[in-house]
Backbone as ProteinMPNN parsed JSONL, in Angstrom:
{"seq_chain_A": "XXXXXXXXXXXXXXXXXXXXXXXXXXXXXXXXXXXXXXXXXXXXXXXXXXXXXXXXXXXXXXXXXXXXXXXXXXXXXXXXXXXXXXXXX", "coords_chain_A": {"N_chain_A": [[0.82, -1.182, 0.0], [1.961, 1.389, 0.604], [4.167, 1.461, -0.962], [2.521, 1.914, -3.199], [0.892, 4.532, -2.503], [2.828, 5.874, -2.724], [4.429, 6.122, -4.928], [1.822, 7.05, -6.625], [1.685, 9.823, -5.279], [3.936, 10.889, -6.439], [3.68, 10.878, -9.442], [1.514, 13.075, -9.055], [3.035, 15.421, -8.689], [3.147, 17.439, -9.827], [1.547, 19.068, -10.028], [0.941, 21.077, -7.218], [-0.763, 21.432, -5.326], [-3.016, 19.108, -4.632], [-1.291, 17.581, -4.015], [-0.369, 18.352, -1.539], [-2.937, 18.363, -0.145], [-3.311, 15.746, -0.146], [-0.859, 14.733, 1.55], [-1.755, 15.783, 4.041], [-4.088, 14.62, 4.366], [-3.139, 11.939, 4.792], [-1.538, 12.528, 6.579], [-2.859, 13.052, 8.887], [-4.577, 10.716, 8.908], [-2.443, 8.884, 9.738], [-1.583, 10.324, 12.599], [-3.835, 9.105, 14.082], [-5.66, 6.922, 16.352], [-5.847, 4.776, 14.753], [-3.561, 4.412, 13.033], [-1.287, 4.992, 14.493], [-0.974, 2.71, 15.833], [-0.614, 0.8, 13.76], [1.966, 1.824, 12.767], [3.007, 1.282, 15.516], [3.052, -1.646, 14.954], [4.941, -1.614, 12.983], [4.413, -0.505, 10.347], [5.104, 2.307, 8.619], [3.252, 5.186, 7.534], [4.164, 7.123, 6.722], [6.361, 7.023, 5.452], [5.524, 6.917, 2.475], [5.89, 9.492, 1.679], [7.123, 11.328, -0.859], [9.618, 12.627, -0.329], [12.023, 13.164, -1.394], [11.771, 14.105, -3.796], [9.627, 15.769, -3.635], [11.648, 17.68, -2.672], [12.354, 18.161, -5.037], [10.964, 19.799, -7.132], [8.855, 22.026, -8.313], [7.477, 24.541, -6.324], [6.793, 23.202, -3.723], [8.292, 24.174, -1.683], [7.724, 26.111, 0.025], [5.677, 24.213, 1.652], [7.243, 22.44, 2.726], [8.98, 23.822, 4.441], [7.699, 24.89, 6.463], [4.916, 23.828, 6.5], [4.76, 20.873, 6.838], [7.092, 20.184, 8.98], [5.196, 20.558, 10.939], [3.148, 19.094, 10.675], [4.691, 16.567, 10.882], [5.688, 17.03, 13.531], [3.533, 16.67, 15.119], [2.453, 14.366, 14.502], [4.245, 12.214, 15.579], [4.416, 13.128, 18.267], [1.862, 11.684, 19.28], [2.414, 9.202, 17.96], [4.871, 8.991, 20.607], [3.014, 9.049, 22.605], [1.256, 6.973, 22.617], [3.013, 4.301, 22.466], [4.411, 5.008, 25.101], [2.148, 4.461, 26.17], [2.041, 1.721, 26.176], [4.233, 1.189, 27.194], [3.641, 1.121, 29.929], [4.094, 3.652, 30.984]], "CA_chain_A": [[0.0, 0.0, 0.0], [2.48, 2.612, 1.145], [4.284, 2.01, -2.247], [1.268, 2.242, -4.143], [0.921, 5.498, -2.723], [4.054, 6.69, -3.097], [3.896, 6.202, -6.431], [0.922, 7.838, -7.068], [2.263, 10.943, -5.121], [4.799, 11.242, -7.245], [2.896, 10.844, -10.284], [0.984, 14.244, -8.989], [4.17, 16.449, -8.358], [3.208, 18.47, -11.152], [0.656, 19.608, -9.281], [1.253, 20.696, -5.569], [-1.847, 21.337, -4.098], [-3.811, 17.973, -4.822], [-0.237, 16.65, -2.846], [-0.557, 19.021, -0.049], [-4.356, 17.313, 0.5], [-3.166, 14.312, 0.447], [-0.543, 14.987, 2.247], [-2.529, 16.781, 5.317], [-4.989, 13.063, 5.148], [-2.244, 11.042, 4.95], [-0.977, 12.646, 8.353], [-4.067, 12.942, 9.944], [-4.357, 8.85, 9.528], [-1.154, 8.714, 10.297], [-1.848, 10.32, 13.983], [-4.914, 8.611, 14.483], [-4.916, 5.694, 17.081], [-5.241, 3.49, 14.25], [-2.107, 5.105, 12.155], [-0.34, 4.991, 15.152], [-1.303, 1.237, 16.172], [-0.042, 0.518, 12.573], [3.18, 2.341, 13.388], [3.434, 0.182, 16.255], [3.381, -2.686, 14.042], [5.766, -1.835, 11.875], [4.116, 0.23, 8.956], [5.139, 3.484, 8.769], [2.593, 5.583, 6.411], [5.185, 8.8, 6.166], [7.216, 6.697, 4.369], [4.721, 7.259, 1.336], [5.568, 11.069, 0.642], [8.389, 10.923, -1.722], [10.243, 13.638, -0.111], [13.187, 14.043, -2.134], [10.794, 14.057, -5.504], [9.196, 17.202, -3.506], [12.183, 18.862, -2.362], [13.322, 18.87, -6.066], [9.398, 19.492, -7.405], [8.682, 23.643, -7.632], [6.111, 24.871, -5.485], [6.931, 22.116, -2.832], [9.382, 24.463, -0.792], [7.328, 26.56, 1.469], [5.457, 23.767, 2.216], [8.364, 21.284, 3.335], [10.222, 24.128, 5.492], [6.816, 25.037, 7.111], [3.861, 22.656, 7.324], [5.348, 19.166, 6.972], [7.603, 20.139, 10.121], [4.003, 21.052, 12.173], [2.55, 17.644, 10.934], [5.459, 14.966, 11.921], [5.884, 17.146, 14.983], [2.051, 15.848, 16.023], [2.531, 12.718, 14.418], [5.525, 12.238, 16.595], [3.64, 13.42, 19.78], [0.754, 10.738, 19.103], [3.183, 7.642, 18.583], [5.131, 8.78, 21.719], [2.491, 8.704, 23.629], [1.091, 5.354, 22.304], [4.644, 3.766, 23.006], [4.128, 5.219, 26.692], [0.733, 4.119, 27.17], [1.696, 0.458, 25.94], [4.913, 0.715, 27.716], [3.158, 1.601, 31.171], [4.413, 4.844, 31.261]], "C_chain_A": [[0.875, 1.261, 0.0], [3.604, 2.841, -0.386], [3.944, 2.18, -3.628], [1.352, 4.178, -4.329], [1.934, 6.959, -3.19], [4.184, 7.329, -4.422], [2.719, 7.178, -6.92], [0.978, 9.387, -6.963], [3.254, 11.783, -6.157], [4.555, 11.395, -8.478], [2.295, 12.351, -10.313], [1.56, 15.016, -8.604], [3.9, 17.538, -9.31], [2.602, 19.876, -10.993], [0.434, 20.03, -7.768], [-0.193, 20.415, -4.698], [-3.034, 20.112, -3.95], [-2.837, 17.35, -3.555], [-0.76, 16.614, -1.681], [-2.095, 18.379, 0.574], [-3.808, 16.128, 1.048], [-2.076, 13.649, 1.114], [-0.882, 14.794, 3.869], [-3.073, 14.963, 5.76], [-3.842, 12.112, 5.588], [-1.593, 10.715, 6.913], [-1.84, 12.269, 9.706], [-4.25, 11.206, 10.628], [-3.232, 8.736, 9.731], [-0.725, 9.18, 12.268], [-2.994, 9.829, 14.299], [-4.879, 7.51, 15.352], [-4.937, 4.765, 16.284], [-3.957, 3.242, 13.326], [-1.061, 4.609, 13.198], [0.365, 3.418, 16.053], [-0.064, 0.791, 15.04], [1.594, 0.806, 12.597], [3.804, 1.518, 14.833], [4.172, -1.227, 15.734], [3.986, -2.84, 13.182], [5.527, -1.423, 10.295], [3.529, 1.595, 9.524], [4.051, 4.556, 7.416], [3.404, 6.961, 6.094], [5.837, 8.566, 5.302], [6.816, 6.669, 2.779], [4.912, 8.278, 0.672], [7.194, 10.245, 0.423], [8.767, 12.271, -1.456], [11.145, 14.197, -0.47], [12.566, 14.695, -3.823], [10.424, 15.443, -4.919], [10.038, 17.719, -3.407], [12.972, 19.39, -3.704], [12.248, 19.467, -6.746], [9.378, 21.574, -6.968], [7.289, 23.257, -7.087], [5.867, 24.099, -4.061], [7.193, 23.102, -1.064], [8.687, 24.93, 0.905], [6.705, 25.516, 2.732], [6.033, 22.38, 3.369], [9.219, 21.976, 4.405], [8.676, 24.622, 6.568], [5.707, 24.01, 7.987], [4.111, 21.276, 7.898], [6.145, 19.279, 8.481], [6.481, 20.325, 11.356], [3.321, 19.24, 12.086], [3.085, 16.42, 11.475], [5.486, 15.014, 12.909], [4.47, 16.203, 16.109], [1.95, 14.224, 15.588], [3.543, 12.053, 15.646], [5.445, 12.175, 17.99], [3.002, 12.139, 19.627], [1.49, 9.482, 19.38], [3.951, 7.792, 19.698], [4.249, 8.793, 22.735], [1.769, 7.229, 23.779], [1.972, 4.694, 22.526], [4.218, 3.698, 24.343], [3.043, 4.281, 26.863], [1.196, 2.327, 27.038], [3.21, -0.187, 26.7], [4.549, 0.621, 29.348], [3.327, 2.805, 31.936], [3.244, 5.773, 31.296]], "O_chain_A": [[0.449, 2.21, -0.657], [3.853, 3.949, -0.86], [4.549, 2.43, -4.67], [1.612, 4.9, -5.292], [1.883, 8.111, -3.621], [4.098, 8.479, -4.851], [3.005, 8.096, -7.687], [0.617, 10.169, -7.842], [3.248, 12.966, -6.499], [5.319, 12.245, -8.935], [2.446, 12.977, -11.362], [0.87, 15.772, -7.92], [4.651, 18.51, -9.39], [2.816, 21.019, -11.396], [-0.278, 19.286, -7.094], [-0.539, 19.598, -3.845], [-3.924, 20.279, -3.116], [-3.247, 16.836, -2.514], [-1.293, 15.752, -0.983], [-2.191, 17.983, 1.735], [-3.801, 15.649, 2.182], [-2.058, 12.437, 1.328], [-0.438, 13.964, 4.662], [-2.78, 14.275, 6.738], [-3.768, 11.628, 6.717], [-1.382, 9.843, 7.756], [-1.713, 11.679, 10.778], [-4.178, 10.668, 11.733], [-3.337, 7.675, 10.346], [0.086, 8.604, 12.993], [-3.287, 10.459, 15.314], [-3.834, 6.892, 15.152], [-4.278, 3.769, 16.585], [-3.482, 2.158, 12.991], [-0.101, 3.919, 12.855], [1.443, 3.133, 16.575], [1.098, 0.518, 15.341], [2.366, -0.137, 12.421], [4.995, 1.263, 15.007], [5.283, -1.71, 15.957], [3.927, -3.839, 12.465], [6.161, -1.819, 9.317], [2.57, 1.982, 10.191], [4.446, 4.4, 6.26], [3.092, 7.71, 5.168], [6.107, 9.351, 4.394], [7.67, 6.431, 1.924], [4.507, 8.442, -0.479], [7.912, 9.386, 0.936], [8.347, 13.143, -2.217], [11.407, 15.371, -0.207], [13.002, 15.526, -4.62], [10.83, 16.395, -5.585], [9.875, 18.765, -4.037], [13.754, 20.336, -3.804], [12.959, 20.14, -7.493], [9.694, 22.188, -5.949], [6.462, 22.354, -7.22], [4.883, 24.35, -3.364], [6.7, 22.94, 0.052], [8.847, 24.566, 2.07], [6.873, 25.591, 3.949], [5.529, 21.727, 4.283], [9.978, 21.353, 5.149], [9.016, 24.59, 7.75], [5.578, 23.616, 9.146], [3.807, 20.75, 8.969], [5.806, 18.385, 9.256], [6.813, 20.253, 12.539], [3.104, 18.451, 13.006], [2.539, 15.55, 12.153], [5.41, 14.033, 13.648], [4.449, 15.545, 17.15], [1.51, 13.245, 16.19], [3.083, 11.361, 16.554], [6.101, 11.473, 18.759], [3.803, 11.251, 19.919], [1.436, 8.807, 20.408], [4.005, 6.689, 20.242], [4.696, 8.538, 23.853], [1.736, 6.535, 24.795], [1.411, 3.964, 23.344], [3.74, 2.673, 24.83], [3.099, 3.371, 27.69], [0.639, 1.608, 27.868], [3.467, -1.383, 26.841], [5.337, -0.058, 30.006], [2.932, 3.049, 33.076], [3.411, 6.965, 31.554]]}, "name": "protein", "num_of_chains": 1, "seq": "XXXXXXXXXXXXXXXXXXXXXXXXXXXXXXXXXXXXXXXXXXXXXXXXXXXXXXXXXXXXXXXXXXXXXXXXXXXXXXXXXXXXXXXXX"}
């Protein structure tokens, strides 16, 4: 799945703001408790944006030194606290 989507991402570089959507969902399930379950288990869904394809990709920029650093940061939060909760912390 994750290099389905990859693929497909990359496919729509041409275009940023269709990305940036699917992007944003991507993250969202990606902090969700079942994103983050999944992430437990060993499938990472971040690994889907093709991040070097954007950082060479115009129109990408603002959004890779701006938003993308606000969304892993909460993704990031979410699986450390899932970790905690399943470590007993």
């Amino acid at each position: 799945m994750i290099l389905v989507l990859r693929e497909w991402l990359s496919e729509q570089l041409s275009s940023p703001r269709p990305v940036f959507r699917t992007v944003e969902g991507l993250a969202a399930c990606a902090a969700s408790p079942e994103g983050v379950h999944a992430f437990a288990r060993g499938l990472d869904l971040i690994q889907a944006l093709p991040l070097e394809e954007m950082r060479a990709g115009e129109g990408f920029s603002t959004f890779l030194a701006q938003r993308l650093p606000q969304l892993l940061g909460k993704i990031a939060s979410k699986r450390e606290q899932h970790l905690n909760a399943l470590r007993g912390q």
